[in-house]
N, C-alpha and C positions, 0 to 999 in steps of 0.2 A: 353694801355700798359698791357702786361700779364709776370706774376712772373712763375718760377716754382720751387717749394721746395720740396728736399728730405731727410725725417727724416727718421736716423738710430738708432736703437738701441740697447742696449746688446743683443746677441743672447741666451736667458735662455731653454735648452728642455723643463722645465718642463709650459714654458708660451707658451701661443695659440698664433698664428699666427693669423697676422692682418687678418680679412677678406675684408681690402682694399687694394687695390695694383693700381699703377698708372706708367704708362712709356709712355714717348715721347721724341718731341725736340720741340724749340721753335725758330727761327731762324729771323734777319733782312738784308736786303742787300740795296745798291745804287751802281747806276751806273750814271757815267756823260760821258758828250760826245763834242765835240769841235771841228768845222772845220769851213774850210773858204769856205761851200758849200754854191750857193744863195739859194737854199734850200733846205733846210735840212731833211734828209731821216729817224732819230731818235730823240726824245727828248732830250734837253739840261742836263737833270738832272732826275730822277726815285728812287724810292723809293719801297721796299717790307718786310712786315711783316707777316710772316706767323708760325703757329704750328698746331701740329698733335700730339694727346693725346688718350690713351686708359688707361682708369680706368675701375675696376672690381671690385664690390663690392658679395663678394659669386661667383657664377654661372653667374650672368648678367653683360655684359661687357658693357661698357661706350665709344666706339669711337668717339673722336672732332675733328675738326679741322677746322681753319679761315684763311683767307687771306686777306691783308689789301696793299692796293698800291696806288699808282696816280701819273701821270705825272706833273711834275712842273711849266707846262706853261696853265694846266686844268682849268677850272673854278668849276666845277662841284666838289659835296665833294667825300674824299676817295672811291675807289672801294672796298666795305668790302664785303668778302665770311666767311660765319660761317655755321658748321652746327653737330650735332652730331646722332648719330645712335645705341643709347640701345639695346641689344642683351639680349637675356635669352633662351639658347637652341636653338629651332628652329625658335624660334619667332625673328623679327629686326623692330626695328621702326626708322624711319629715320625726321628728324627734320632740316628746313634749307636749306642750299646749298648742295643738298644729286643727286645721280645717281643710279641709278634703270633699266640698260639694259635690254631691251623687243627683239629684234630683229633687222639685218642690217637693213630690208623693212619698220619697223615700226616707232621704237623709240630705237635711239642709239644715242653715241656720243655727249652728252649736257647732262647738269643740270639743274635742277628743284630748285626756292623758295619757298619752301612750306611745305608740308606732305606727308610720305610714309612709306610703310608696305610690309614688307615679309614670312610669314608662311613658311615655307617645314617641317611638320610635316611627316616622313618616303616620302610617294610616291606621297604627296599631295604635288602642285607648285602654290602658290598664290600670285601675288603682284600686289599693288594699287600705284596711287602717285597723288594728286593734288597742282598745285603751280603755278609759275610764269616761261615761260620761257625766254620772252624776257622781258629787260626793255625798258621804255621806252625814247628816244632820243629825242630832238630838235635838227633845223637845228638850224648851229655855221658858221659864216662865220667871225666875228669880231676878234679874239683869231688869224687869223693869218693860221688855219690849217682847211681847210673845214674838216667837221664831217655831214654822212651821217645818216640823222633822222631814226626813227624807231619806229612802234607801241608797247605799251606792248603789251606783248603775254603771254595766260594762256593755261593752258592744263592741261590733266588727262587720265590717262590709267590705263588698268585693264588686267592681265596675269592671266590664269588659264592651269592647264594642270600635267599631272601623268607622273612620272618616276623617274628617277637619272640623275647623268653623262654621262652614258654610253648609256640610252636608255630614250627618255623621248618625249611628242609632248604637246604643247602649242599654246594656244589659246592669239590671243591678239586685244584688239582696244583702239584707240588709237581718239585724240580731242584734238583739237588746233582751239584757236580765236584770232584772235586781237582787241585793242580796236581803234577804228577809231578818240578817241575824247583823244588820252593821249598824242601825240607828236604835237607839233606847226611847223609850214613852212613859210620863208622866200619867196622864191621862187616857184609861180606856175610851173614853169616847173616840180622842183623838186617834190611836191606835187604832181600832176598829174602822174610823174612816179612810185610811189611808193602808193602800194594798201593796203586796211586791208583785211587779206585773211581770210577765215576759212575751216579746214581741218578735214577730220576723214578716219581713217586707219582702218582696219579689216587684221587679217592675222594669221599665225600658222605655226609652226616651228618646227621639228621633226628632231631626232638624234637615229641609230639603230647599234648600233655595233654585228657585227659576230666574231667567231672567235679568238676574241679580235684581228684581224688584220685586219677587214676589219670596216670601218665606212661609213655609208652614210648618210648625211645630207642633210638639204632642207630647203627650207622660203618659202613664197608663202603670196601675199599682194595684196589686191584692194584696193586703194582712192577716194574719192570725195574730190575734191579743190573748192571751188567760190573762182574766184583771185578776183575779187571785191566785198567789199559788200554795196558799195555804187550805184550799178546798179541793174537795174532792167531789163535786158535785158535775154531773155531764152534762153541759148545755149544747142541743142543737136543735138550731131554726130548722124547720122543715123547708120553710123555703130556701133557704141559704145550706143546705144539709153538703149538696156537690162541694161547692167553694168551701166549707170549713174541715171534711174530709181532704181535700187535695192541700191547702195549707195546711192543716194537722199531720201530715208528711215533715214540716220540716220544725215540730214543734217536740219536746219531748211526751206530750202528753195532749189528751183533747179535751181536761177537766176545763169546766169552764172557757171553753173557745170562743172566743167573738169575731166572725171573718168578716171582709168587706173590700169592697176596691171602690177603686178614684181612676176618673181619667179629666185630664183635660189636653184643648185644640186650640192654636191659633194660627187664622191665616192676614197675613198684611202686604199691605203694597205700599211700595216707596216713590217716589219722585221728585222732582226738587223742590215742587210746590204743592203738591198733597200725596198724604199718608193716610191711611186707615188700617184699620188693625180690628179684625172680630175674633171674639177667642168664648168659651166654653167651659166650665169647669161642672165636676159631678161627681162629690164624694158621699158613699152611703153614709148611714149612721153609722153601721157596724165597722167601718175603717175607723184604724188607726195606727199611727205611726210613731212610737217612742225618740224616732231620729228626727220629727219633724215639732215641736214642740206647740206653733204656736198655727197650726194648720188647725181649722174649724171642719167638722165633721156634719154630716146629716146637711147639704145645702146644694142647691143648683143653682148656676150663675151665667148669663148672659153679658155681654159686655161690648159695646161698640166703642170706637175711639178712630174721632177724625180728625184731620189737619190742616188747614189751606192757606197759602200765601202766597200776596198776589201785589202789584203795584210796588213791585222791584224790592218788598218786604215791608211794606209802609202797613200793608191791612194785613193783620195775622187771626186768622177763627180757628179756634177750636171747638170741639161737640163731644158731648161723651155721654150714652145711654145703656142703662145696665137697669136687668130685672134679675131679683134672686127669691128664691123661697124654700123652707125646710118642710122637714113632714114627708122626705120623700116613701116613704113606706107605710106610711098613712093610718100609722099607730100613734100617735101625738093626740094630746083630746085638745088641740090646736094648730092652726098652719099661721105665719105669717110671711106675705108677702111684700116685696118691696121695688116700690120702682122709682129709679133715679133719671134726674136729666140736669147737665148744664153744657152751659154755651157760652163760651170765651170770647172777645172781641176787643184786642187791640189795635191799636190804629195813628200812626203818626200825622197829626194834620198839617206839621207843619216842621220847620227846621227847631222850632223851641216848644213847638205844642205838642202834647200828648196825650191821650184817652184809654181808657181800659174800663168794660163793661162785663158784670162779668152778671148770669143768672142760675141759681142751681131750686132745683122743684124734687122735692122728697115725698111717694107717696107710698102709707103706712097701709095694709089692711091685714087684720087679722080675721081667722073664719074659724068652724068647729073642724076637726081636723075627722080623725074615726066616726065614720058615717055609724060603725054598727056599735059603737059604745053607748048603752042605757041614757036613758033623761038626762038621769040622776047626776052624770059624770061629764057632760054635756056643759060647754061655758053659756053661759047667760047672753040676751045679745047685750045687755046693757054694759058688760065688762068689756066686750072684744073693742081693740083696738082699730079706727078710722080715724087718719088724722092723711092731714096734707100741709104739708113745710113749705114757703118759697122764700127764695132770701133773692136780695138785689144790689149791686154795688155797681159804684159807677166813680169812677177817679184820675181826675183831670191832672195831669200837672205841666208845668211853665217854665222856663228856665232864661232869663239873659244878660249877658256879659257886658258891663263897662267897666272898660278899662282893666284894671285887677281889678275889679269886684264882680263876683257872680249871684244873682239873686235866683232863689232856686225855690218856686211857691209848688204844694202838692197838698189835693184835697181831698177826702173822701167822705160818701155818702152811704149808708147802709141802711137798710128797710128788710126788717123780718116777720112772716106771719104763722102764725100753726093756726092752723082752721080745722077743730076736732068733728067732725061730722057723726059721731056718737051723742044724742040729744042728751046721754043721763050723764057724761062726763065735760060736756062743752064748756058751762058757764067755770067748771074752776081750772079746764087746761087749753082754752082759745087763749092766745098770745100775740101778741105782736111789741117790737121792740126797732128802734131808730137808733143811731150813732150816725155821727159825724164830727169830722177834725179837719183842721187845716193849721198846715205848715209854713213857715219863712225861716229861711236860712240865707244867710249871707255869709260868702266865705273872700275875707282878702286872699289872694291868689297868692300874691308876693311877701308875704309876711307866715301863709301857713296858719292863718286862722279864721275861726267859724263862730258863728254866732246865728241861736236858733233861739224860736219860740212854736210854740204848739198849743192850739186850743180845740178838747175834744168834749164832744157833748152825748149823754146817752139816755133813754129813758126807755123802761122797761113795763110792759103795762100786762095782768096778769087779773083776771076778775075784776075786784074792786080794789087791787092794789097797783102800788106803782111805784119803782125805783127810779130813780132822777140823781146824773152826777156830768159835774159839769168845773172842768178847771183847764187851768193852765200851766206848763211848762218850759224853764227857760234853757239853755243850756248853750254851753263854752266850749270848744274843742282846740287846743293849738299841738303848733309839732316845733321843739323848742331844739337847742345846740347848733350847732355851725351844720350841722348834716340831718337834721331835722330826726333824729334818732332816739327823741324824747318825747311823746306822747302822752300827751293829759289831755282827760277828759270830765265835765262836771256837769251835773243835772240838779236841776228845784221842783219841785212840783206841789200847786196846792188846789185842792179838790174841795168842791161842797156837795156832798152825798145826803138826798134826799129822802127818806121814804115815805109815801102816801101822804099825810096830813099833818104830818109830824114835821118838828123842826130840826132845819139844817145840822149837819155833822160835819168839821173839819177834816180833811186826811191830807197829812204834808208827806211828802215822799223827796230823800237826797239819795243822790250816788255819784260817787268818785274812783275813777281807773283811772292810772299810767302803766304806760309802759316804755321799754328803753332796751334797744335792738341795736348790736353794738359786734358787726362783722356776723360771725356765730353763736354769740351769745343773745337774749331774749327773757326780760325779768316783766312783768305783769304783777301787778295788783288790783283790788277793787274792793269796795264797800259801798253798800244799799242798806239806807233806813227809810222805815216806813215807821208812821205814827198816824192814830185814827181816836181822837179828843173819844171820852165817853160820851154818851148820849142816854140820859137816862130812860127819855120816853121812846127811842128806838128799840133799845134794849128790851124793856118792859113790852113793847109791840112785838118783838121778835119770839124773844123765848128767853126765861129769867134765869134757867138755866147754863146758854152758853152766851155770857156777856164778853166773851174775849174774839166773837166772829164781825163784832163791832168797835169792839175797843183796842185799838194792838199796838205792839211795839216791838219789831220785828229787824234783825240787824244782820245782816250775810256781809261775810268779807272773805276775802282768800289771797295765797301768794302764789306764786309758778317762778320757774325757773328750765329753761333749755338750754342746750348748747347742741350746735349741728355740727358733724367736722365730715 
């Protein structure tokens, strides 16, 4: 349990000012959850405690901050995150559950249990960290919810490099091990699938601005992986032989090495009324990064991004075109490539008019990849993947004020196509799908209250089928007390969900929040129920097997609690 107290006292000029000072929040919340699903996609019940504190004593500052949760049907104790990070000038020590960004290629994206340190003394850039990054997991199959084992994982990295903000390059490497002997297993299979890996990253990272309008940036990374290190078997690419000898330098061993590097570029230019930005990215297959978790390997990426505003900011466009495709070492017995396009277009027409057009074109192709791979092993053309996506939105909306009342209409139209240009797959995944809604809300200005309705319509058309749902929703908002520090909010909604030839389905949906915001303090609540009538001949159309993906009754609610001092 944690307190937080703030002592005030007379304000006298002629007495010293504390030289401690302390500001945060402290905050707990739960969420519960209820349906009659056979199984269940969220926990029954959740729990979270968390704060976030900076104290200063003189010049060196004090940041904390914990996290404390667990799901209710866990075995395992509380999920606790703690960790603080003392500051003095240039200097930061970090203590605990702390993050320390090195680079996209290297170590990004995750935190560390442990220790770390940051110097930027003027043009000098130093930072260390050692700790824990993964814990570690046993296989759970009893509790009802499989839970996928996992070794601890340690690690350590070291950033070096001169500059600022604006211009600066960095050195970094980077170590990751697991331990082979910290998680237990039920199942060989599962064991057997799941390796203890150990990794190290090398790599450097540089930012050079011109002009102050122009920036280019870079990363550039090689790895050494052993995905096992319970083998002893020597893997080396002939082609890659150089690159996993020179990381196999900083590895204990070359069993099983998988080397690879990443780089990417970007260059941009800024001005008050267009921006572009072209960037690059190109990681092997054989890269990989333990400190980067959720970085895609095997892909090359193209990417434009434009900006323009014009008519004192009344016309705003944006563009953005990117081509990517994998297979770069062209052992895959397939490649797919992808090319994207959209194009943004807001626009004020008027003091209460407004418009936003938006288009985005996805186009899908996949081809045989290994020119020299047998027939046999060769994809079919009937399977390979040809499709082309375009989607279309376009959303007007109105706004005008009498008197206290302001009437506030917003509409939206959307138009979706997939057009499979594969003859043997066409007639069951050509698509196309429509939505549209429009809004009214009227809000008394002087009384602090709101009054909306919504009617949205969709119909989804697929071969010889078709999904059709079409309702309306009403909903109340005021802000109630002498200082409007009472917030309640309410929602109806009731739907007729259609499929194909079959008759109509009900689905009514409520929810209810307040909340009450009272100096430092801040309490929130909420509850959402949905209910979806049975339908015997939907059901029976669908699959007799899962009758509850049409029939449901499904109820989330939750409480919070903050205080900020």
């Amino acid at each position: 349990m944690c307190y937080g107290h703030l002592l005030k006292a007379q304000d006298n000029s002629s007495e010293k000012k504390s030289p401690f000072t302390i500001r945060g929040n402290v905050g707990a919340s739960a969420n519960f959850y209820s349906s009659n699903e056979v199984i269940y996609t969220r926990p029954s019940s959740a729990y979270n405690v968390y704060g976030s504190f900076m104290a200063k004593i003189n010049k060196v500052e004090l940041p904390f901050s914990f996290v404390i949760n667990q799901y209710s049907k866990s075995k395992e104790s509380p999920y606790i995150q703690m960790g603080i990070s003392p500051t003095y000038k240039w200097a930061k020590l970090h203590l605990g559950y702390r993050n320390i960004p090195f680079s996209p290629l290297t170590f990004d994206g995750q935190s560390f249990k442990g220790v770390g340190l940051e110097l930027n003394p003027e043009f000098f850039r130093f930072a260390a960290f050692y700790g824990r990054l993964n814990k570690a997991v046993n296989e759970d199959t009893a509790s009802g919810y499989f839970r996928l084992p996992q070794y601890s994982r340690t690690g350590y990295g070291v950033k070096m490099g001169i500059g600022n903000s604006s211009r600066f390059i960095d050195l970094f490497y980077f170590h990751a091990k697991d331990d082979s002997s910290s998680a237990s297993f039920i199942n060989n299979s599962v064991k057997n699938s799941i390796r203890a890996q150990e990794n190290t990253v090398l790599g450097t990272s540089f930012k050079l601005t011109m002009l102050k309008k122009i920036t280019w940036r870079g990363d550039v990374a090689i790895s050494g992986l052993i995905q096992d290190l319970s083998s002893n078997k020597t893997k080396i690419d002939a082609s890659n032989e150089s690159l996993e000898k020179f990381i196999g330098k900083f590895l204990p061993s070359d069993a099983g090495i998988l080397a690879g590097y990443s780089g990417q570029s970007s260059l941009a230019f800024y001005t008050k009324s267009f921006n572009t930005d072209l960037s690059f990215r190109r990681v092997q297959p054989g890269f990989k990064s333990l400190g980067t978790p959720y970085l895609l390997n095997d892909i090359e990426l193209i990417n434009l991004n434009n900006s323009l505003s014009v008519v004192k900011g009344k016309l705003n466009i944006s563009t953005n075109l990117s081509q990517q495709h994998n297979n770069l070492d062209k052992n895959l017995s397939s490649e797919l490539r992808t090319r994207v396009g959209n194009i943004n277009i807001n626009t004020i027409l008027s003091q209460r008019l407004s418009l936003n057009l938006n288009y985005s074109g996805y186009n899908l192709k996949q081809k045989n990849g290994n020119a020299q791979l047998p027939d046999s092993l060769r994809l079919n053309d009937s399977i390979l993947l040809k499709q082309r996506i375009s989607q279309f939105n376009i959303s007007p909306s109105y706004y005008i004020t009498k008197g206290n009342k302001l009437h506030f209409i917003n509409g939206n139209v959307s138009l979706q196509n997939l057009k499979d240009k594969n003859p043997a797959t066409a007639a069951r995944s050509n698509s196309n799908n429509i939505s549209a809604s429009v809004s009214y809300t009227l809000s008394l200005i002087n009384k602090a209250l709101n009054f909306s309705v919504n009617y949205l319509f969709s119909r989804y058309r697929q071969d010889t089928n078709s999904n059709t749902s079409n309702g309306v929703t009403l909903g109340a908002s005021a802000q109630l007390l002498k200082n409007k520090s009472l917030n309640v909010q309410g929602n109806i909604g009731y739907y007729l969900n259609k499929y194909s030839n079959i008759s109509a389905q009900n689905n009514m949906s409520y929810s209810f929040s307040a909340g009450y915001h009272a100096k430092r303090h801040a309490f929130n609540l909420f509850a959402n129920y949905i209910y979806t009538q049975p339908n015997n001949a939907i059901i029976n159309a669908i699959n007799k097997t899962f009758p509850y993906a049409v029939a449901t009754k499904n109820l989330a609610s939750g409480i919070s609690y903050s205080y900020t001092f």
